[in-house]
N, C-alpha and C positions, 0 to 999 in steps of 0.2 A: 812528607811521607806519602800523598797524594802521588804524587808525580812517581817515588819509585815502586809504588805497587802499581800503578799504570803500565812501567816497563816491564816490572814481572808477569802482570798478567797477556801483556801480547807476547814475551818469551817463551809464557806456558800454554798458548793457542796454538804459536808457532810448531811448537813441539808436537802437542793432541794431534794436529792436521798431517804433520808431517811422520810420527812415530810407525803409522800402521804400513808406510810406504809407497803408500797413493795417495794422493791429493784432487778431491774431487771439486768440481763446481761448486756446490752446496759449501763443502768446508771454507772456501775460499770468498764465496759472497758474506757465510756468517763470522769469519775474521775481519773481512770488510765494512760489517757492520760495527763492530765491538771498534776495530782503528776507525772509524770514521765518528767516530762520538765522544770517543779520548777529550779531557780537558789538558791539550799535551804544553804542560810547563818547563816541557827541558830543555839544557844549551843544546844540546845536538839536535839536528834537525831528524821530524819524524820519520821520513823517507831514508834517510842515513840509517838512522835507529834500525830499522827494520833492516836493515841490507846485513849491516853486520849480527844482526841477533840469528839473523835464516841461517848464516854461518856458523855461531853458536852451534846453534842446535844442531844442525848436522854434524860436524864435529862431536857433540853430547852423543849421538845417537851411534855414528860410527864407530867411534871406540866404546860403544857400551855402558855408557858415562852418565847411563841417562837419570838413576836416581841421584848420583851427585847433582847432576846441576839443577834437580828439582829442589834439593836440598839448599842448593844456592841462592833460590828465591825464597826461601820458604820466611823469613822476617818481611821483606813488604810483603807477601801473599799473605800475611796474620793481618796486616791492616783493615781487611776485608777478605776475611776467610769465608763466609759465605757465598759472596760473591764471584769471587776467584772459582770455588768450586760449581756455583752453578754454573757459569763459564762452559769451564770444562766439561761438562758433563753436557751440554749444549753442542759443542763441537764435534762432540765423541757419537752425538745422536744426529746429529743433523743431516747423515748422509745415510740412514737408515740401518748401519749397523755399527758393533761395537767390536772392534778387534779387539784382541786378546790382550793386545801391548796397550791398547788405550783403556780397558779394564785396568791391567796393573796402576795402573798411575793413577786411576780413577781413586782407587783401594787402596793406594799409600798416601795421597792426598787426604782424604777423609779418615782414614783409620791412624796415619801415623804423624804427617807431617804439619795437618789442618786443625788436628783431634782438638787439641782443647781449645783452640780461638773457636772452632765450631760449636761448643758447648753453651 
């Protein structure tokens, strides 16, 4: 269970960094810190992981798709729903502001998708 809220949680950085349309420094040293601390237990290698997840998510994002596939993590993101969200909210702030789209997700995560593992 460990291992797949690991994958969810850099699927849903991947997302935070990249949803607002810019990718700054900052977002990408504080992904870098969250992947490089990973206790990564899976067959696929980390560096694979990551190639095809950035593809995901763009995908997710182009078509629009984006609360489906938050939906899609949302059982391993219950594993650690607090930390999943503080995550997120780390990412969303790390570059000193918070787009509108990284709000939204902020605010479905916590209100809808996180709600009761949060409780």
């Amino acid at each position: 269970m460990e291992q797949a809220f690991n994958e969810a949680l850099l699927k849903l950085c991947m997302l935070m960094y990249r949803i607002d349309g810019k990718i700054t420094l900052t977002e990408q040293d504080y992904f870098q810190s969250i992947y490089s601390h990973l206790d990564w237990q899976g067959e696929q290698d980390l560096d694979e992981f990551q190639r095809q997840s950035i593809h995901q998510v763009r995908q997710a994002v182009d078509s629009g798709e984006v609360k489906a596939y938050i939906l899609s993590l949302k059982d391993a993101l219950t594993f650690n729903a607090k930390k999943a969200l503080t995550v997120a909210q780390g990412i969303s702030l790390v570059d000193g502001d918070i787009a509108e789209e990284e709000q939204e997700i902020l605010d479905y995560l916590q209100n809808r998708l996180l709600a009761k593992a949060l409780d």
